[in-house]
C-alpha positions in Angstrom: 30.9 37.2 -5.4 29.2 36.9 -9.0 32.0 34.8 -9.9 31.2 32.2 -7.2 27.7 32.2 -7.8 28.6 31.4 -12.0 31.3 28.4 -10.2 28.8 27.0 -8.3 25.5 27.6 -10.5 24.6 23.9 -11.0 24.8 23.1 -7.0 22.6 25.8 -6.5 20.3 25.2 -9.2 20.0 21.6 -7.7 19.8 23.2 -3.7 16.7 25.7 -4.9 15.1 22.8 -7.2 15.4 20.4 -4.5 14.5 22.3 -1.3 11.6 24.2 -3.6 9.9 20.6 -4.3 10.4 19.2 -1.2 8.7 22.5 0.7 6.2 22.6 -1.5 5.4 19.0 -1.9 5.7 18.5 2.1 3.0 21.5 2.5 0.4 20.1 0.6 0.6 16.9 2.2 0.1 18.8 5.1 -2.8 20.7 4.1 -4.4 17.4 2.7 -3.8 16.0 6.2 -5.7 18.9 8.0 -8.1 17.6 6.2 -9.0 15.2 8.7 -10.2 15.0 12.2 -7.7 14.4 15.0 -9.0 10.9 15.7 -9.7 10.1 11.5 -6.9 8.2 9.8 -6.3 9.9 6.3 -6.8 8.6 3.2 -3.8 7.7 2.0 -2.8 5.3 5.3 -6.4 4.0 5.0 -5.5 2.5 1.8 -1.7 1.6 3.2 -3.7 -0.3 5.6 -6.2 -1.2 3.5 -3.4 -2.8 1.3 -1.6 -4.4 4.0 -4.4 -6.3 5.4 -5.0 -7.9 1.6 -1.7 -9.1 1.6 -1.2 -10.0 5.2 -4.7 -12.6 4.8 -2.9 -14.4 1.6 -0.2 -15.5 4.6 -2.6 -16.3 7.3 -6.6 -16.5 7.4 -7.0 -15.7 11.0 -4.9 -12.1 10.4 -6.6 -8.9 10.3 -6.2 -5.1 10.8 -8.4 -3.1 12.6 -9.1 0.6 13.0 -9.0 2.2 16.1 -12.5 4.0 17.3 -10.4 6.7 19.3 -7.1 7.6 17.9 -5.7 7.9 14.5 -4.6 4.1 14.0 -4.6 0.6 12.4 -4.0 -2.1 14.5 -2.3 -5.0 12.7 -3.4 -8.6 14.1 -1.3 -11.5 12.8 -2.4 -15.5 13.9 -5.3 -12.7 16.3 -2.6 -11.4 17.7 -1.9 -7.9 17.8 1.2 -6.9 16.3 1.6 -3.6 15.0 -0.1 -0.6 14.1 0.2 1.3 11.1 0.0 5.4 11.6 0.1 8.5 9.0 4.1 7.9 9.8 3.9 4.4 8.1 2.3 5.3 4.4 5.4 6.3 3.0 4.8 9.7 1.8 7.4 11.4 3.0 9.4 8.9 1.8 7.5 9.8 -2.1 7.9 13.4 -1.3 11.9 13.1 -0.7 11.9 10.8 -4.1 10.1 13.1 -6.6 12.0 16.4 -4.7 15.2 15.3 -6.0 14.1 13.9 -9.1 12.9 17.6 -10.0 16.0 18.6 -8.8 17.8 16.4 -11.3 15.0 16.5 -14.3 15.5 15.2 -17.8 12.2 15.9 -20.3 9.0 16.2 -18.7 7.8 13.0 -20.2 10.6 11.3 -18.7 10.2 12.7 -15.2 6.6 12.4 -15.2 6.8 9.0 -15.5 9.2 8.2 -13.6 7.9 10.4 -10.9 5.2 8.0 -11.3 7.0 4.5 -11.9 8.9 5.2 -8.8 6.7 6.4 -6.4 4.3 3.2 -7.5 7.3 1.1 -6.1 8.0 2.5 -3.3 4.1 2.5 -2.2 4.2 -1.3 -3.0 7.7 -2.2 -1.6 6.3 0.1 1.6 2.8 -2.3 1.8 5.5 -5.2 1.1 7.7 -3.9 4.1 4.8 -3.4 6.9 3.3 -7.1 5.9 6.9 -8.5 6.5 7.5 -6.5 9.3 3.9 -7.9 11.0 5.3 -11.9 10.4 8.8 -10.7 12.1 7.8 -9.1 14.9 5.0 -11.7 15.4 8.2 -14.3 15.9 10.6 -12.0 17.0 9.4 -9.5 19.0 12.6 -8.8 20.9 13.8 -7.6 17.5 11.5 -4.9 17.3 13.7 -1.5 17.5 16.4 -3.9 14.7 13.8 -4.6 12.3 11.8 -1.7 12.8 14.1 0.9 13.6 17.1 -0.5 11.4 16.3 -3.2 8.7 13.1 -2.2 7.6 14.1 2.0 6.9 16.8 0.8 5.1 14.7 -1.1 2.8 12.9 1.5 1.7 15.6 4.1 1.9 17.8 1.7 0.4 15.4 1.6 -2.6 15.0 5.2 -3.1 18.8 6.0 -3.6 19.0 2.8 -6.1 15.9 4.4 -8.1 18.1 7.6 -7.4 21.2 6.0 -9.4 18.9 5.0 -12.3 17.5 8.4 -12.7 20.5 10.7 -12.5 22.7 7.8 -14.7 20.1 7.0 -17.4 17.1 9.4 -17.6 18.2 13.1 -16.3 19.9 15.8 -17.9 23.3 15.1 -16.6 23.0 11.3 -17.8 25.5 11.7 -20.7 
């Protein structure tokens, strides 16, 4: 048994790193939500939102997006038209919180990983704003399209990012990049 734990060290040392960060990191996201009232939309989307609306007005004037009085939500208005709403689901955290997990998992020097950590989960906030403002002016033409672009295209823009900043990280600035 000892031998098989010695074979397989590095996978496990990756599992535990991984699966450490991402319980840990997921929990206090959690207890920054409980934070919140049931019908308050935290921080973090508030600025999503917050966000999105800035960069939804550069493309039309007569967009908006508007909080809701009784539920946890942002309704997105494009051409005063609703269109979608943006939820805690929609901030990208989780998505952050998957990133920096296996970037622990797979950490170079601290310096390094801190700023990566950082670098990368700057883009995915901004490709995440990026991806709700485009996903507003397509589903406000092409609202058939909703589950493809929302369901399909759009998760795999993000997602698709992540594993690319993934490559970099484990090629160029972990501990196994040699």
């Amino acid at each position: 048994m000892k031998r098989y734990f010695i074979q397989y060290k590095p996978f496990l040392l990756f599992f535990i790193s991984f699966f450490g960060a991402y319980v840990l990191l997921t929990f206090l996201y959690q207890f920054f939500l409980d934070g919140f009232e049931n019908k308050k939309v935290d921080a973090i989307t508030r600025m999503v939102a917050r966000n999105t609306k800035e960069v939804v007005s550069w493309i039309n004037q007569s967009s908006d997006v508007v909080e809701s009085d009784n539920t946890p939500v942002f309704t997105v208005f494009f051409k005063n038209q609703s269109v979608a709403q943006i939820v805690e689901g929609c901030n990208g955290i989780s998505v952050i919180i998957l990133f920096i997990s296996f970037i622990v998992a797979f950490s170079g020097s601290l310096k390094n990983t801190l700023l990566f950590i950082f670098g990368g989960s700057l883009i995915i906030y901004v490709l995440n704003v990026i991806r709700i403002v485009f996903l507003t002016v397509l589903l406000y033409y092409f609202p058939e399209q909703s589950h493809l672009l929302h369901g399909v295209l759009f998760p795999l823009s993000i997602y698709g990012l992540v594993f690319i900043l993934w490559v970099i990280w484990v090629n160029k600035f972990s501990k196994y990049a040699k």
